[in-house]
C-alpha atoms as a printed R data frame, in Angstrom:
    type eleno elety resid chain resno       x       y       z
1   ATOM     1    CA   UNK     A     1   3.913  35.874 -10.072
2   ATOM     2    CA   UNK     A     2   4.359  35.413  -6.421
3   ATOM     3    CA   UNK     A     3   3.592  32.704  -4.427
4   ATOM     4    CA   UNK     A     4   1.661  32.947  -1.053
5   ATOM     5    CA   UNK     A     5   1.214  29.653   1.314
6   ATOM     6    CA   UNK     A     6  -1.626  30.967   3.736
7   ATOM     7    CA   UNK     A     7  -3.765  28.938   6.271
8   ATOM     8    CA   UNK     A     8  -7.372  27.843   5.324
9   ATOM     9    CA   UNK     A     9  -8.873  30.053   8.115
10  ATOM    10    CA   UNK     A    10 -11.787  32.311   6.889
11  ATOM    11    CA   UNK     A    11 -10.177  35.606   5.708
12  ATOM    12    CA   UNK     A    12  -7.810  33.816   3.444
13  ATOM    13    CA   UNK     A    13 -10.437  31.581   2.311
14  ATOM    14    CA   UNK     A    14 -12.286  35.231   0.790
15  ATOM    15    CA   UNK     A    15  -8.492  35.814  -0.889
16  ATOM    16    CA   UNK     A    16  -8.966  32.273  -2.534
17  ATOM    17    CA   UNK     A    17 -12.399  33.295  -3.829
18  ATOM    18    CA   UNK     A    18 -11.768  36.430  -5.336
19  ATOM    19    CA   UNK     A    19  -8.741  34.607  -6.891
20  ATOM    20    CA   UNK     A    20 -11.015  31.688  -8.383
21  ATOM    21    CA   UNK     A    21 -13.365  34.642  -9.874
22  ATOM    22    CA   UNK     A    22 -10.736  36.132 -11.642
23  ATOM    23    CA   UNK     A    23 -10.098  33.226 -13.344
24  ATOM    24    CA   UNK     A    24  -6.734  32.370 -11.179
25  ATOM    25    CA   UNK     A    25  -5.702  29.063  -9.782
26  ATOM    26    CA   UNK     A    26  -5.594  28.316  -5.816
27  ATOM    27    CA   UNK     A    27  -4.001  24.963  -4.378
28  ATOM    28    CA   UNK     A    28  -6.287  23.612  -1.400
29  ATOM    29    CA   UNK     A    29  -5.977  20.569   0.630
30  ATOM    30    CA   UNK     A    30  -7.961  17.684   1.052
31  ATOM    31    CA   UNK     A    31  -7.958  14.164   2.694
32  ATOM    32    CA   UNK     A    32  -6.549  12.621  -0.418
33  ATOM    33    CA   UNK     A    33  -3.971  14.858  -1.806
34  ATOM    34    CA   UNK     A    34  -3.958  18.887  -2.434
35  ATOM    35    CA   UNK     A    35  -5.848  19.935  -5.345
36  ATOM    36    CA   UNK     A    36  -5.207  22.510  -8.047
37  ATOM    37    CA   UNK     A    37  -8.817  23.773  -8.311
38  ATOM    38    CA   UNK     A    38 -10.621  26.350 -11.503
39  ATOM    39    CA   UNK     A    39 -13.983  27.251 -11.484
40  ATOM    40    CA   UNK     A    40 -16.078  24.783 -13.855
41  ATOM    41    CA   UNK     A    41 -17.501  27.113 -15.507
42  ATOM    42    CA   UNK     A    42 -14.482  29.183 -16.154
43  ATOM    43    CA   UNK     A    43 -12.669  27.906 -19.139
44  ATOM    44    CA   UNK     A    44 -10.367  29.885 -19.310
45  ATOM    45    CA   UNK     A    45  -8.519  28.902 -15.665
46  ATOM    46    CA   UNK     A    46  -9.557  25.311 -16.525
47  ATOM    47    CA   UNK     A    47  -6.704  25.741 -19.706
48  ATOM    48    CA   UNK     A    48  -4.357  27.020 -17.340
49  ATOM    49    CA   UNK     A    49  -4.649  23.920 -15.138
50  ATOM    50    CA   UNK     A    50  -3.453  21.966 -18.215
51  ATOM    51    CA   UNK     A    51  -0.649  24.327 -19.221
52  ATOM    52    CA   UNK     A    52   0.978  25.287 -15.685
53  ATOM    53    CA   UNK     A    53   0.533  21.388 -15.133
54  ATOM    54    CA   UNK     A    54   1.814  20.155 -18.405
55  ATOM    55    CA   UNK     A    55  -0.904  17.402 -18.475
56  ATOM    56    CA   UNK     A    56  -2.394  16.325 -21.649
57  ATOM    57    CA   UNK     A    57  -5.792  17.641 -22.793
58  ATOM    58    CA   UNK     A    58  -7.303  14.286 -22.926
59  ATOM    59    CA   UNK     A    59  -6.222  13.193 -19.393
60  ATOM    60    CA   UNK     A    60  -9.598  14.278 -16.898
61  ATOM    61    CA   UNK     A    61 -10.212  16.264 -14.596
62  ATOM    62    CA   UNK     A    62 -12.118  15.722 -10.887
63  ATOM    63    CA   UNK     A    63 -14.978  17.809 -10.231
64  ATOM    64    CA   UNK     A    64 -15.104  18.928  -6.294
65  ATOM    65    CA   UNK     A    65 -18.258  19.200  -4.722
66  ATOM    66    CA   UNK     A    66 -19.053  20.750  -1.162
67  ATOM    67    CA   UNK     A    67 -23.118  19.310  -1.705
68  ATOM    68    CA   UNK     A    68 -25.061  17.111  -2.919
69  ATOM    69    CA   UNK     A    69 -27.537  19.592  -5.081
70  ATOM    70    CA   UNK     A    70 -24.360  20.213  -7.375
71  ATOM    71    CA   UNK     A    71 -24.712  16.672  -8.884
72  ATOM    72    CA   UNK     A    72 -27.577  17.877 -10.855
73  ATOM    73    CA   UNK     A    73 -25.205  20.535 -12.440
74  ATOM    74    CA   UNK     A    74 -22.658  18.716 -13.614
75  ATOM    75    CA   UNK     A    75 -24.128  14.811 -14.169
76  ATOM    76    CA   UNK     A    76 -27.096  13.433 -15.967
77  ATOM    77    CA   UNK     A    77 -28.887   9.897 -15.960
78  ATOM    78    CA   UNK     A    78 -27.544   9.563 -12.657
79  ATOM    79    CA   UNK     A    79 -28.686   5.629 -11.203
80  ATOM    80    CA   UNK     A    80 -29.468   4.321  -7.778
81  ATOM    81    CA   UNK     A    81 -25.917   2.935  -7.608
82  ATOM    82    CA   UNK     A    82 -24.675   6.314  -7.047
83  ATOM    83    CA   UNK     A    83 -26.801   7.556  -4.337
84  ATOM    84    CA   UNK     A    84 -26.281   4.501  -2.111
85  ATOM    85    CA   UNK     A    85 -22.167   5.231  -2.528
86  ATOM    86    CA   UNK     A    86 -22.610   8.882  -1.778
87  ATOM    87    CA   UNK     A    87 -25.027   8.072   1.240
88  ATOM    88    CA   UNK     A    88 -22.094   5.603   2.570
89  ATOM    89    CA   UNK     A    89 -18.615   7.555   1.406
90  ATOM    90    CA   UNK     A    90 -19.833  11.226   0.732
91  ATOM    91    CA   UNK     A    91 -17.679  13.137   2.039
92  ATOM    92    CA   UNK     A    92 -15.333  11.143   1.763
93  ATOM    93    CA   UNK     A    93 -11.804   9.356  -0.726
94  ATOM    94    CA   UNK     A    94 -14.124   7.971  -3.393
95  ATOM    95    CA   UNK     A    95 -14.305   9.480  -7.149
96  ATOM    96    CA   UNK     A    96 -17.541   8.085  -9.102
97  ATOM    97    CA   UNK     A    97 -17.718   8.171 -12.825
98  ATOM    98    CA   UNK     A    98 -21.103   9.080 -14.289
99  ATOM    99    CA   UNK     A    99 -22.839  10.301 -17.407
100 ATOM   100    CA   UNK     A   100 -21.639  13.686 -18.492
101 ATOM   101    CA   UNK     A   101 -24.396  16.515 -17.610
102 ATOM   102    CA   UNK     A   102 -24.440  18.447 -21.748
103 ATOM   103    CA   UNK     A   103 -23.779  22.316 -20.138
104 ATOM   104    CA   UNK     A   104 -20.569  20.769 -18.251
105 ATOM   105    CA   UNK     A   105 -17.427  21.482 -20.541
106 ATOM   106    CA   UNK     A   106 -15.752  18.877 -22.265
107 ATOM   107    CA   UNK     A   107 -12.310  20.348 -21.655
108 ATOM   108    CA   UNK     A   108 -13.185  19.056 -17.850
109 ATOM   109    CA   UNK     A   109 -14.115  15.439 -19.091
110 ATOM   110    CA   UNK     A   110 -11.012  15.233 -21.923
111 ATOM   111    CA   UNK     A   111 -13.293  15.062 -24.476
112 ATOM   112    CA   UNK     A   112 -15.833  12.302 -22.876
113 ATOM   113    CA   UNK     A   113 -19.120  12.013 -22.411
114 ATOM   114    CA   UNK     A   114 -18.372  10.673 -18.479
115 ATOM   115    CA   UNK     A   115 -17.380  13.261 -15.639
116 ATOM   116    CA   UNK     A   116 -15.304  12.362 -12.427
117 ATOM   117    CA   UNK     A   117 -17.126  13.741  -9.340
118 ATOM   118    CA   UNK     A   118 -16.123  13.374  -5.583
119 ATOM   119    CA   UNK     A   119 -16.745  15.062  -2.391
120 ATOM   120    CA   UNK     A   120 -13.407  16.159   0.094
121 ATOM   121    CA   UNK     A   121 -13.839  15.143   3.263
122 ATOM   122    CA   UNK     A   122 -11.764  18.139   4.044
123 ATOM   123    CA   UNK     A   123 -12.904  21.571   5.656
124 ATOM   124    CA   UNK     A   124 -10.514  23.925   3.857
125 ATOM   125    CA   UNK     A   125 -11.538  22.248   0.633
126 ATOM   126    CA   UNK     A   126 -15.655  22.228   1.825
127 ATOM   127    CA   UNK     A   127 -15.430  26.462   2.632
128 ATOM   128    CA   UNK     A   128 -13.722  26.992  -0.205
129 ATOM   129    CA   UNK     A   129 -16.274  25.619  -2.566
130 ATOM   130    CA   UNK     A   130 -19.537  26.488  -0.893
131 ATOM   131    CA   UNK     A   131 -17.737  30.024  -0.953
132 ATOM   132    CA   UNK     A   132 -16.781  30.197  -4.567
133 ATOM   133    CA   UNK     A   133 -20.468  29.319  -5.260
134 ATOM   134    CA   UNK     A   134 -19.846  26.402  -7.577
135 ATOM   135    CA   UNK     A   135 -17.763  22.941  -7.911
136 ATOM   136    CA   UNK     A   136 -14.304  22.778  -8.778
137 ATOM   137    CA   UNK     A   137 -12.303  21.429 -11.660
138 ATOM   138    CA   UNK     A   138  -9.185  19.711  -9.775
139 ATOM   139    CA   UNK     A   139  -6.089  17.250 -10.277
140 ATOM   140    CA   UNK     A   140  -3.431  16.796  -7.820
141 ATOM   141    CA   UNK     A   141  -1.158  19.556  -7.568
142 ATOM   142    CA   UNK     A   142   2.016  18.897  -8.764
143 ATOM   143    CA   UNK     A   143   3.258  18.614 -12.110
144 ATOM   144    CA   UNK     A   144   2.079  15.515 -14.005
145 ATOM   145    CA   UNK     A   145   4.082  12.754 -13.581
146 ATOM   146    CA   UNK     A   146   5.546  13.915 -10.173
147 ATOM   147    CA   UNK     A   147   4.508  12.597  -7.044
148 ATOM   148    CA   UNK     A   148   1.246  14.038  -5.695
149 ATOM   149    CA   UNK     A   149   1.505  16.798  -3.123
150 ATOM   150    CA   UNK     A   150   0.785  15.467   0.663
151 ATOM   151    CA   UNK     A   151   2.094  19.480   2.001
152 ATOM   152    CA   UNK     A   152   1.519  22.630   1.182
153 ATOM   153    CA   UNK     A   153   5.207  22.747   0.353
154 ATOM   154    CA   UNK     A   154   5.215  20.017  -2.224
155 ATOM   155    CA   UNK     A   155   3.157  22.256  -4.104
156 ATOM   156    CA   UNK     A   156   5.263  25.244  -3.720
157 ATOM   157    CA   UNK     A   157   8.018  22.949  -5.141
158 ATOM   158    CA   UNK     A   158   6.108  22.099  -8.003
159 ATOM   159    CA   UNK     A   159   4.061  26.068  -8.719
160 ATOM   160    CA   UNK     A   160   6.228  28.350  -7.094
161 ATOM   161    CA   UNK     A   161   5.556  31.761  -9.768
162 ATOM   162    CA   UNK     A   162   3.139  30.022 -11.453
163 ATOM   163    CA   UNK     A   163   0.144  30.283  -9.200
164 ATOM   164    CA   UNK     A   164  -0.840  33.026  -6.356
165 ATOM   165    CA   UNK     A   165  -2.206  30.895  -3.819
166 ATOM   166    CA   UNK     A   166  -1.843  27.998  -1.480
167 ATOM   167    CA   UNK     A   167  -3.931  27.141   1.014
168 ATOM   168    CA   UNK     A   168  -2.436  24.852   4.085
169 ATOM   169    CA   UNK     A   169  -4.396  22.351   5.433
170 ATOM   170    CA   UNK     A   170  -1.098  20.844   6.807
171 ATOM   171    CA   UNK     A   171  -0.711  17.206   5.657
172 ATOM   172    CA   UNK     A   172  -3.640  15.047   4.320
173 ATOM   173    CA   UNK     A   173  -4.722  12.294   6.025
174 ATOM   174    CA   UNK     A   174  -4.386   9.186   3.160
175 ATOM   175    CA   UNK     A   175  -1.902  10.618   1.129
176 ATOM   176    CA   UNK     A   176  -2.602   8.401  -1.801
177 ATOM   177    CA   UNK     A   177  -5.950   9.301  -4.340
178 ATOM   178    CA   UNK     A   178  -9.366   8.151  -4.030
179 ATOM   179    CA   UNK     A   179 -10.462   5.368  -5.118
180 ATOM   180    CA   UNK     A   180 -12.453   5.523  -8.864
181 ATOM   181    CA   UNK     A   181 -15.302   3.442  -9.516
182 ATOM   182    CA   UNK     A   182 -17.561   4.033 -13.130
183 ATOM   183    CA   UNK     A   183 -21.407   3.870 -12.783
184 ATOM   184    CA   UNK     A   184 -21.442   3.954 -16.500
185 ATOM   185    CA   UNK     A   185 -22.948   0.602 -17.218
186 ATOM   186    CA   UNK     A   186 -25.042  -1.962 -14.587
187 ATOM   187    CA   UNK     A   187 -22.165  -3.146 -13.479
188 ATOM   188    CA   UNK     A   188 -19.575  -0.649 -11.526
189 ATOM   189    CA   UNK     A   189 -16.232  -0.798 -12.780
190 ATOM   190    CA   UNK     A   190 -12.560  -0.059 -10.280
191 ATOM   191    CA   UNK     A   191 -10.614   2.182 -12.222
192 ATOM   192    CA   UNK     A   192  -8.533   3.037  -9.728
193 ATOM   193    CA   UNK     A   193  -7.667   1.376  -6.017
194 ATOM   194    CA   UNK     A   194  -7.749   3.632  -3.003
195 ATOM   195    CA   UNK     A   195  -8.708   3.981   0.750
196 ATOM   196    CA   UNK     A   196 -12.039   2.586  -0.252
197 ATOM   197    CA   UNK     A   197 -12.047  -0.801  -1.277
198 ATOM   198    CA   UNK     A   198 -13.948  -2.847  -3.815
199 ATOM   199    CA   UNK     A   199 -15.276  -4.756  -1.511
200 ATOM   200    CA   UNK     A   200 -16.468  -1.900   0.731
201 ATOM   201    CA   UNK     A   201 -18.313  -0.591  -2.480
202 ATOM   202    CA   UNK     A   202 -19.597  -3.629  -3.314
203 ATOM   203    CA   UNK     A   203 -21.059  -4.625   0.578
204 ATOM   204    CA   UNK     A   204 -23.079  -1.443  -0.498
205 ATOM   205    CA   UNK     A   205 -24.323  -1.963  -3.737
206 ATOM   206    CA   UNK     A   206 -24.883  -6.279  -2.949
207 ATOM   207    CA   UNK     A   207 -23.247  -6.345  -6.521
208 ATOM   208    CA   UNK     A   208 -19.923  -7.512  -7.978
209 ATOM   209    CA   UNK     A   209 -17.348  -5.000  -8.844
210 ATOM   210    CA   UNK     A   210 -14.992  -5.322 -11.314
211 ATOM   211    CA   UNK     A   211 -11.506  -4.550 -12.246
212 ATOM   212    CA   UNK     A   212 -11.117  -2.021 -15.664
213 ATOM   213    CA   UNK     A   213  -8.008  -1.120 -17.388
214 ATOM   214    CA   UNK     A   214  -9.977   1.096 -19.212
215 ATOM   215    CA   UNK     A   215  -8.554   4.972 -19.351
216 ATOM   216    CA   UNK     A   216 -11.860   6.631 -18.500
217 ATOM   217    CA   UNK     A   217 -10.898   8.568 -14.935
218 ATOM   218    CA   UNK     A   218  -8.672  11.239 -14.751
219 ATOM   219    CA   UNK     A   219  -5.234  10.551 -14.643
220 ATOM   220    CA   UNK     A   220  -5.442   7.017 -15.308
221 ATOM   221    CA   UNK     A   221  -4.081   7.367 -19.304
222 ATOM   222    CA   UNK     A   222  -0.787   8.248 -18.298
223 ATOM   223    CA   UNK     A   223   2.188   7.390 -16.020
224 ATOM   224    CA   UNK     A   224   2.420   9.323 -12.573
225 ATOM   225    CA   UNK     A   225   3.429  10.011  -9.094
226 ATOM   226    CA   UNK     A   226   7.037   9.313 -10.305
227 ATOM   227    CA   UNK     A   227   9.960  10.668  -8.257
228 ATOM   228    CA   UNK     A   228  13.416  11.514 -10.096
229 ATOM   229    CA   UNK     A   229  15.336   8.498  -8.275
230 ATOM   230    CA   UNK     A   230  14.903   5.136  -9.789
231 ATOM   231    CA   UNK     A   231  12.415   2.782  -7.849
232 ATOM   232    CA   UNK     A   232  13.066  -0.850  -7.174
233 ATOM   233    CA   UNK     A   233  11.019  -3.349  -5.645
234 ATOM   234    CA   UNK     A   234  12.125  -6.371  -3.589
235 ATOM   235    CA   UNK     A   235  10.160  -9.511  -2.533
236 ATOM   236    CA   UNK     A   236  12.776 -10.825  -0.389
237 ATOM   237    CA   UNK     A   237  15.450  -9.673   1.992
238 ATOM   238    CA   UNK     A   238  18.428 -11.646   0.545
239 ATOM   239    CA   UNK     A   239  17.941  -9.938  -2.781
240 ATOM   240    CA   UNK     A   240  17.670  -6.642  -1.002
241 ATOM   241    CA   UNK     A   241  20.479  -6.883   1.560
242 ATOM   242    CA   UNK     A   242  22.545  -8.232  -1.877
243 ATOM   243    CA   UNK     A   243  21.534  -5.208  -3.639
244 ATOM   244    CA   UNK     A   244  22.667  -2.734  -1.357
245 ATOM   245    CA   UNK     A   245  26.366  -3.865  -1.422
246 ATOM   246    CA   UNK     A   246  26.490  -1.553  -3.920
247 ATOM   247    CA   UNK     A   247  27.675   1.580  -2.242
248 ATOM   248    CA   UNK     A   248  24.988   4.602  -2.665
249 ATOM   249    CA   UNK     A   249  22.959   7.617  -1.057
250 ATOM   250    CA   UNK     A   250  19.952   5.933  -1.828
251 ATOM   251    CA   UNK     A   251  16.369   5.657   0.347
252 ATOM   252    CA   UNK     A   252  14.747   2.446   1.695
253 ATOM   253    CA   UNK     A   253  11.425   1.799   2.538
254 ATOM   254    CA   UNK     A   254  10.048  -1.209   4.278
255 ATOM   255    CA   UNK     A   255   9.576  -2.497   7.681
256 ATOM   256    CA   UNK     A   256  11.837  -4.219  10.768
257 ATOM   257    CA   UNK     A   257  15.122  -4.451   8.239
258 ATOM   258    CA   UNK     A   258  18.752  -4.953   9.669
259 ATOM   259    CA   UNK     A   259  19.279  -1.776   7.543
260 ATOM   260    CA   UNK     A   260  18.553   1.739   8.090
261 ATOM   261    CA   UNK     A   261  15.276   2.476   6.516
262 ATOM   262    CA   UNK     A   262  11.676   4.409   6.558
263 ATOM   263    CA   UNK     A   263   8.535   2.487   7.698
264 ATOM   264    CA   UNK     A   264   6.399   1.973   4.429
265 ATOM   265    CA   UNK     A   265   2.988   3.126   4.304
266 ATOM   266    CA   UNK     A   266   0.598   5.110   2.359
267 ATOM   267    CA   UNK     A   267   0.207   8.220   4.430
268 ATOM   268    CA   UNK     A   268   4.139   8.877   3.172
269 ATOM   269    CA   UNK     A   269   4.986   7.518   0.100
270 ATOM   270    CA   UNK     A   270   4.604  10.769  -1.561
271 ATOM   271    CA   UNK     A   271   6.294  12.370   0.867
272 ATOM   272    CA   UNK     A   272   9.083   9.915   1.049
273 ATOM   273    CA   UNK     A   273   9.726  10.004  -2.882
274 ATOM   274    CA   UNK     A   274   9.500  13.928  -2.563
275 ATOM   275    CA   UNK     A   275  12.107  13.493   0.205
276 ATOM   276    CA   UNK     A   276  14.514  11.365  -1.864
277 ATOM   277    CA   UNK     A   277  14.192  13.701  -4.897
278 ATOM   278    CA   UNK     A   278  15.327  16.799  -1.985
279 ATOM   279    CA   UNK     A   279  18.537  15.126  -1.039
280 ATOM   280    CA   UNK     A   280  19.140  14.123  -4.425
281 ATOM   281    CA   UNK     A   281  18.960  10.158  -4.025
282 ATOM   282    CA   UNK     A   282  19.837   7.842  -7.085
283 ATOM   283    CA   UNK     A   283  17.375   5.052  -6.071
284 ATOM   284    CA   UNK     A   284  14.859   3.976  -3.402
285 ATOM   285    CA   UNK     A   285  14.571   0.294  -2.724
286 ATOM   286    CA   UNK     A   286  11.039  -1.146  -1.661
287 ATOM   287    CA   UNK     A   287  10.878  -3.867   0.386
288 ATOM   288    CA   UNK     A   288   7.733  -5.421  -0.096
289 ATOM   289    CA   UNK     A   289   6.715  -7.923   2.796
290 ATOM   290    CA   UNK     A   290   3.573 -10.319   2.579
291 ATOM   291    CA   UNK     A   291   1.465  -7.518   4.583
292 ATOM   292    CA   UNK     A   292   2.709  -4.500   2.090
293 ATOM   293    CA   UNK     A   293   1.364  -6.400  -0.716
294 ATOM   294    CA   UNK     A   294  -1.936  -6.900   0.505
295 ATOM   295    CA   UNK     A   295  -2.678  -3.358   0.059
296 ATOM   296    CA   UNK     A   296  -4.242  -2.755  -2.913
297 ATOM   297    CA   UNK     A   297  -3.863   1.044  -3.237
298 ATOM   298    CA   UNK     A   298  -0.152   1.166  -2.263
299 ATOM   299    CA   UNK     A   299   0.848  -1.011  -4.320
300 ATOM   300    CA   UNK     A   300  -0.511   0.453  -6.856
301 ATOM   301    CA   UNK     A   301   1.021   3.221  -6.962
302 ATOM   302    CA   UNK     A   302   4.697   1.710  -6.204
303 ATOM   303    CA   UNK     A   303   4.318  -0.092  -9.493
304 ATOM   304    CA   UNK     A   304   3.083   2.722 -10.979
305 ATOM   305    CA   UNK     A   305   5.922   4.889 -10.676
306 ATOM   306    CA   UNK     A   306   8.883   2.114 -10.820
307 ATOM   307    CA   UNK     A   307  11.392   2.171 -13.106
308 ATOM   308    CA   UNK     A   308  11.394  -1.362 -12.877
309 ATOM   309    CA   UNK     A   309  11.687  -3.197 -16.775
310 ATOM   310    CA   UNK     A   310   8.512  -5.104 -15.750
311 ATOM   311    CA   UNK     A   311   6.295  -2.346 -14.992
312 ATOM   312    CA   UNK     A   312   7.653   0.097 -17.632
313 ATOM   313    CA   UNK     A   313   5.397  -0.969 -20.113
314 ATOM   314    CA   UNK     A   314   2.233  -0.588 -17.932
315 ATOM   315    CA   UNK     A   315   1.757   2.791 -17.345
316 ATOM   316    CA   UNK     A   316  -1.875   3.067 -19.129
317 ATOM   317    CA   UNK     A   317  -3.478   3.278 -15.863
318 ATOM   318    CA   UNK     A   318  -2.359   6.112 -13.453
């Protein structure tokens, strides 16, 4: 199968469509990541995202919206809580667990009785559902356990024969995933940190959020957004100036160091790790200064895809 990268402009956006309603898979950008989107009602293409991916059956998947009449088709039971989010964040990086609607498929949900929904605060991803007719089943991208796709190219990397169709929206704007927060019970639960904070979400709801390890949103059961090189993390410069007397092509992230480096920040991580992975780095070194580790989100995912003893252990949440 061959591979096209095309721009989101309106022709190509018709190629995309036709594509989705043959039950094929088409890459589209967002503000988050790029998304590998299938019909939600066609189960078929919804397998394939799991196979060309390699991600495990149980592991979620987001349901893209373009409007807000779509809920109805895909949720049920749906409280307050959510509409005050949505009012606030829709469109926007937020993902909000709710009750499962019964005609929604449960290879979508992994088998649960919750579904992931979110609206892209992207205008590729916006035509391209409100043209397909319907919302779409998506994950990042790339195949699981890589780092998530912030280009069009880092998808090519990743599906090059395996899918027709990328659309470009050049790079996203966050470059890390939205935040997830379940409405399944009173109280709303982070399940995952992202541009939106907790404390945004709860200055809108007036009520405490907390803090789950439990694997209920997609991608949160296994470990991800790994690069091949080995990550390590340092809280101080001695230790990293000490560790890099060890000669090495390796990368290094951080901020105002006496050593070459690459200014850390969200936007790039991906895109840095991808980079590293392209010139075919051993290691990256993280510097993590007191300002780096007040970001929830980015940290996050650092951790998250360390091969650092300490963290190696904690991959249950994505």
């Amino acid at each position: 199968m061959k591979t096209e990268i095309l721009s989101g402009e309106k022709k190509n956006l018709a190629i995309a469509g036709k594509l989705l309603k043959n039950s094929e898979l088409v890459a589209f950008p967002t503000e988050t990541v790029y998304g590998l989107g299938a019909r939600i009602s066609d189960e078929k293409a919804i397998r394939k995202v799991f196979q060309i991916k390699g991600r495990p059956p149980d592991n979620p998947l987001i349901v893209h919206i373009s409007k807000l009449d779509s809920i109805a088709k895909v949720a049920e039971e749906i409280p307050a809580d959510f509409f005050r989010l949505q009012e606030r964040f829709f469109p926007g990086p937020l993902t909000v667990i709710l009750k499962k609607h019964k005609g929604l498929s449960f290879l979508i949900t992994g088998g649960r009785d919750s579904v992931a929904i979110r609206m892209p605060h992207h205008p590729v991803a916006e035509k391209l559902i409100s043209l397909v007719g319907e919302p779409l089943a998506a994950p990042s991208a790339n195949l699981s356990g890589r780092p998530s796709p912030t280009l069009a190219s880092h998808v090519f990397e990743d599906f090059n024969q395996y899918i027709p169709l990328i659309l470009d929206g050049g790079p996203c704007r966050w470059g890390l995933e939205s935040t997830v927060v379940s409405l399944l019970s009173e109280t709303p639960h982070l399940l995952r940190p992202g541009v939106i904070t907790s404390e945004e979400i709860e200055e809108v709801l007036q009520k405490k959020v907390q803090r789950s390890s439990e694997q209920l949103a997609p991608g949160m059961k296994y470990r991800h957004y790994a690069p091949k090189a080995a990550i390590y993390t340092f809280d101080t410069l001695d230790t990293l100036l000490s560790h890099l007397q060890t000669p090495m092509e390796r990368l290094i992230l951080g901020k105002d160091l006496p050593v070459s480096h690459h200014t850390l920040n969200s936007r790039d991580l991906y895109y840095h790790f991808r980079m590293a992975d392209a010139k075919g780095y051993k290691e990256i070194c993280i510097f993590l200064d007191p300002q780096i580790k007040k970001q929830e989100a980015l940290m996050n995912r650092i951790f998250k895809a360390s091969y650092d003893p300490c963290y190696k252990t904690s991959f249950s949440l994505l």
